[in-house]
C-alpha positions in Angstrom: 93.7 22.1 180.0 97.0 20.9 179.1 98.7 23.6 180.2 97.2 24.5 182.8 100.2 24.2 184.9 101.4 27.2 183.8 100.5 29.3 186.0 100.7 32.4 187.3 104.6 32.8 189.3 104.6 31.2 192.7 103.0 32.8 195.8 106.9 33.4 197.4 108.5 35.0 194.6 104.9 37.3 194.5 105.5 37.7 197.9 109.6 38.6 197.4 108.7 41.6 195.0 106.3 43.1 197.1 109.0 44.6 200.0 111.1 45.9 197.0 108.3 47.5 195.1 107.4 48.8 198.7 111.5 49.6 199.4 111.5 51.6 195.7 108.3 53.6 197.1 109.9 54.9 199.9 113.3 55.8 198.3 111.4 57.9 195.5 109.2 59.5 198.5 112.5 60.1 200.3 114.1 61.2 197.1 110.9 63.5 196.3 111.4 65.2 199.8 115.1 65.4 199.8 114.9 67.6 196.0 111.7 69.8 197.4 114.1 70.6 200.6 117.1 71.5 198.5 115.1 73.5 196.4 113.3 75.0 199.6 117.1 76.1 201.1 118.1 77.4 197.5 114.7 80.0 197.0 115.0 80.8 200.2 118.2 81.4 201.7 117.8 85.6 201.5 115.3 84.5 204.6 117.4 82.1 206.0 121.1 84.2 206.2 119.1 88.1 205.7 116.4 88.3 208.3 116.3 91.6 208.8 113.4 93.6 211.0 112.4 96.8 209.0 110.8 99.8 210.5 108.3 102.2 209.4 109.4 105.1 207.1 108.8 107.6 209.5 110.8 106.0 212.5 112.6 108.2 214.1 116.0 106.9 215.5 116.8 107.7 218.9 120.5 109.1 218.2 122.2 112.2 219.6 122.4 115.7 217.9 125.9 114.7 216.4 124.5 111.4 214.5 123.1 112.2 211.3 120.6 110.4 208.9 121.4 109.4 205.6 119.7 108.1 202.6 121.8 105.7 200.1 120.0 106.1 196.2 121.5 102.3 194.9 120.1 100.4 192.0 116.3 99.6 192.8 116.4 100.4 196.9 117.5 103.3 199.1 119.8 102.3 201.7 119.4 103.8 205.5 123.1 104.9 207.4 123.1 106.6 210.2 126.7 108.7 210.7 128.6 109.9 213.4 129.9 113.2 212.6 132.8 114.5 215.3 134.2 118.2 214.5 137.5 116.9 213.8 137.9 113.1 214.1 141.1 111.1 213.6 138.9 108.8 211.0 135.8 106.9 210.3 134.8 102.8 211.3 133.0 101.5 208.1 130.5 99.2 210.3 129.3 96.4 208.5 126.8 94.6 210.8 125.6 90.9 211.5 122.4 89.5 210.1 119.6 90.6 212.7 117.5 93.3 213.7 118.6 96.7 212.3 120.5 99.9 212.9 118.0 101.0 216.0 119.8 98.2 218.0 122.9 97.6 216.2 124.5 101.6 216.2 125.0 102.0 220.1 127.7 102.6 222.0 128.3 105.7 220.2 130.3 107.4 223.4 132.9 104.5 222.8 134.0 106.0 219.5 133.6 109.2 220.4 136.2 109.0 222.8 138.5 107.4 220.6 137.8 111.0 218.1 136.9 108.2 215.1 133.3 108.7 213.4 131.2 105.5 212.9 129.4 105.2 209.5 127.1 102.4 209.5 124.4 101.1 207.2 121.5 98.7 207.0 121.4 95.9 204.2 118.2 96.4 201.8 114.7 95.0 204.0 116.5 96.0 207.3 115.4 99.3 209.3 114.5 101.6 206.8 116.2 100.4 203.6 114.4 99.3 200.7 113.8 96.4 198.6 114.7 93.1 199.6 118.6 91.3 199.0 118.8 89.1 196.0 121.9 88.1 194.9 125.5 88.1 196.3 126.4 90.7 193.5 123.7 92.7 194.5 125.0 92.6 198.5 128.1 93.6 197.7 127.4 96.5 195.2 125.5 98.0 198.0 128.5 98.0 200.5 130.7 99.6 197.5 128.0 102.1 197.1 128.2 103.3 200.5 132.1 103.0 200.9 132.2 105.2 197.5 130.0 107.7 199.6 132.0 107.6 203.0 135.4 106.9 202.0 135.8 110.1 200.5 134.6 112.5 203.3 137.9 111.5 205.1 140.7 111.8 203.1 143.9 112.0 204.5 142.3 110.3 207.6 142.0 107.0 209.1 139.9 104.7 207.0 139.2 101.2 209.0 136.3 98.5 207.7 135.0 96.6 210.4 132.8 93.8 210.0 130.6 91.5 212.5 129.7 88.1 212.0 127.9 88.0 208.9 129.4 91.5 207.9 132.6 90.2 208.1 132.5 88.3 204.4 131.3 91.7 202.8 133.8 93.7 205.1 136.5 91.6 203.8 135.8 91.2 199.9 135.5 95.4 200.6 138.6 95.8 201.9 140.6 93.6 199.3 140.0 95.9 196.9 139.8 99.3 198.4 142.7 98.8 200.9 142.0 100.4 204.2 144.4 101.0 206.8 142.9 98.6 208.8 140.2 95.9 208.4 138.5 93.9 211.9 136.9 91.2 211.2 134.5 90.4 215.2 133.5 87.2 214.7 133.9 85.6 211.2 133.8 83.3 209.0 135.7 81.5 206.1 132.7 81.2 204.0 129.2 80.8 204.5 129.6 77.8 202.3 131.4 75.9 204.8 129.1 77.4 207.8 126.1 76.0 206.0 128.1 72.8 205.3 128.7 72.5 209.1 124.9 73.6 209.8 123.5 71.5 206.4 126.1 68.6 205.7 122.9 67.2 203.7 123.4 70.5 201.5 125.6 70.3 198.3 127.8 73.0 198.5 126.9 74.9 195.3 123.4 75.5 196.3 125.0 78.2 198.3 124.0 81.4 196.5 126.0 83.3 199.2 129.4 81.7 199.2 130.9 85.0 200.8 134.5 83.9 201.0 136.3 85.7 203.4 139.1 83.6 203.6 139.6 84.5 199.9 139.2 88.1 200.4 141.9 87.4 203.3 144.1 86.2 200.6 144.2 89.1 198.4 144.2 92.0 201.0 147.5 94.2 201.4 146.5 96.3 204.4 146.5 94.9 207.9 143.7 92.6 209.4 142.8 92.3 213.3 140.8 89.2 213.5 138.8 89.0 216.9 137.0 85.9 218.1 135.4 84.6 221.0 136.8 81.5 222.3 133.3 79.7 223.5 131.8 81.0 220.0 129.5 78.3 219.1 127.7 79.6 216.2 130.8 80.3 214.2 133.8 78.1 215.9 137.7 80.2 216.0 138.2 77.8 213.7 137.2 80.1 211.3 139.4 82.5 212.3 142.4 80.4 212.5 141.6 79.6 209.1 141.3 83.2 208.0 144.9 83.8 209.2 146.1 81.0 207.2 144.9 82.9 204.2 147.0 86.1 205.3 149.7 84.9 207.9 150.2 89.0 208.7 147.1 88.8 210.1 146.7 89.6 214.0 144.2 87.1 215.6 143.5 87.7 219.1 141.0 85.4 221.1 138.8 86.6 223.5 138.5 84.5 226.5 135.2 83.7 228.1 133.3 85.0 225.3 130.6 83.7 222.5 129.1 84.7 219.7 126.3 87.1 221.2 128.4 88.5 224.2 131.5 89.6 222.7 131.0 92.7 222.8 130.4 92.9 226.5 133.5 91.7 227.3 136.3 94.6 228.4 139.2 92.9 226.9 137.0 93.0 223.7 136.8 97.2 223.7 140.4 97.8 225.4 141.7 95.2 222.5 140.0 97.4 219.5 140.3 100.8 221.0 144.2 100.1 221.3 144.3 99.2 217.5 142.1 102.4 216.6 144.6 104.2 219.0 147.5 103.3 217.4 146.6 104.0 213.8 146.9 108.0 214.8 150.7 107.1 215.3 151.5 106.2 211.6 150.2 108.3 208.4 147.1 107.7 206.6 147.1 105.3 203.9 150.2 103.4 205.7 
């Protein structure tokens, strides 16, 4: 028994490694969660930024006479438009709309455009309304807005060609119109990327997990026509920051806030429609393509 005094470590240093065993427990748990959540946000994010409400194949929209169906063929999916056809209209509005519901709520108003003589072509993404198939990648998104720009476009040459985009349109509307050059591109409520939206909504996200960066402050930067930026000064959702931002991107850029309004209610608001029907107006004064 000679050495029997040595012995197991003393009860307080026992005692000392027992709250950091416990302490290296919880950080792997937290760690555990933490990696499941980002991988959660990165599977998922077509539900989180694309939740669209389909309809039934045989829905019938409740449009008038002059409104006409139209079925997109695009790689995998058919895409649902629904087109406003005047008998001799000054141009068409390229709608591309924000990120709920569907065409049976989003293409109203139609006596608006009509009495600006300016047909409205507007689709819905793929799982929205009647569109196939489901979104799945930003390349995929915005080969689907080309697809359906490379069907309208063409119907009105030598007319007025404008791209308008809302809220979450906007970042498609705007990568469209760098490269096809409208005569005129609004952008109703955007933003500088979805990156830095989610970064403001998710600062716990890394920003490369964003599979849907959507840049339209670079798109801003590489367009040649002009942009009418519109934004609501009490919008919440996606601060005129964004906008402000935008313009810094392309400093010929006409931003004009609208006072009083959000990010739901914009539309309601008159200065809102006198504001765009004045810039639809005025692009009858100068020749297409300028």
């Amino acid at each position: 028994m000679e050495n029997s005094h040595i012995a197991a470590a003393p009860a307080s240093a026992t005692s000392a490694r027992r709250p950091l065993t416990w302490w290296l427990r919880l950080a792997r748990a937290a760690l555990l969660i933490y990696v499941c959540v980002l991988a959660w946000l990165y599977f998922r994010q077509e539900y989180l930024l694309f939740p669209g409400k389909p309809l039934p194949p045989d829905y019938r929209f409740d449009v008038p006479a002059d409104v006409q169906e139209v079925r997109l063929p695009v790689a995998g999916a058919t895409l649902s438009a629904l087109h406003l056809r005047l008998p001799q209209p000054a141009g068409v509005v390229f709608f591309l709309h924000g990120n709920d519901e569907n065409l049976a709520t989003w293409f109203v108003n139609t006596d608006y455009y009509r009495k600006l003589n300016y047909d409205l072509f507007m689709i819905d993404y793929r799982g929205y309304g009647k569109s196939t198939g489901r979104i799945a990648s930003q390349a995929q998104l915005l080969a689907d807005v080309r697809a359906a720009w490379d069907y309208a476009a063409p119907l009105y040459a030598g007319k007025r060609r404008v791209i308008y985009g809302r809220s979450l349109g906007t970042g498609p509307a705007a990568i469209l119109a760098a490269a096809v050059h409208p005569d005129l591109t609004v952008l109703v409520s955007p933003y500088c990327s979805v990156t830095q939206v989610a970064r403001s909504e998710y600062p716990f996200v890394p920003g490369f997990l964003v599979r849907y960066p959507l840049s339209t402050c670079d798109a801003a930067g590489q367009m040649s026509t002009p942009l009418l930026l519109i934004h609501g000064e009490r919008d919440t959702l996606i601060p005129p920051v964004h906008s402000e931002q935008i313009r810094a991107r392309d400093p010929a850029a006409d931003l004009q806030m609208i006072a009083g309004a959000g990010h739901e209610d914009i539309h309601d608001f008159p200065a809102y429609l006198d504001l765009l029907a004045a810039r639809l107006r005025g692009l009858g004064m100068t020749p297409a393509g300028h």
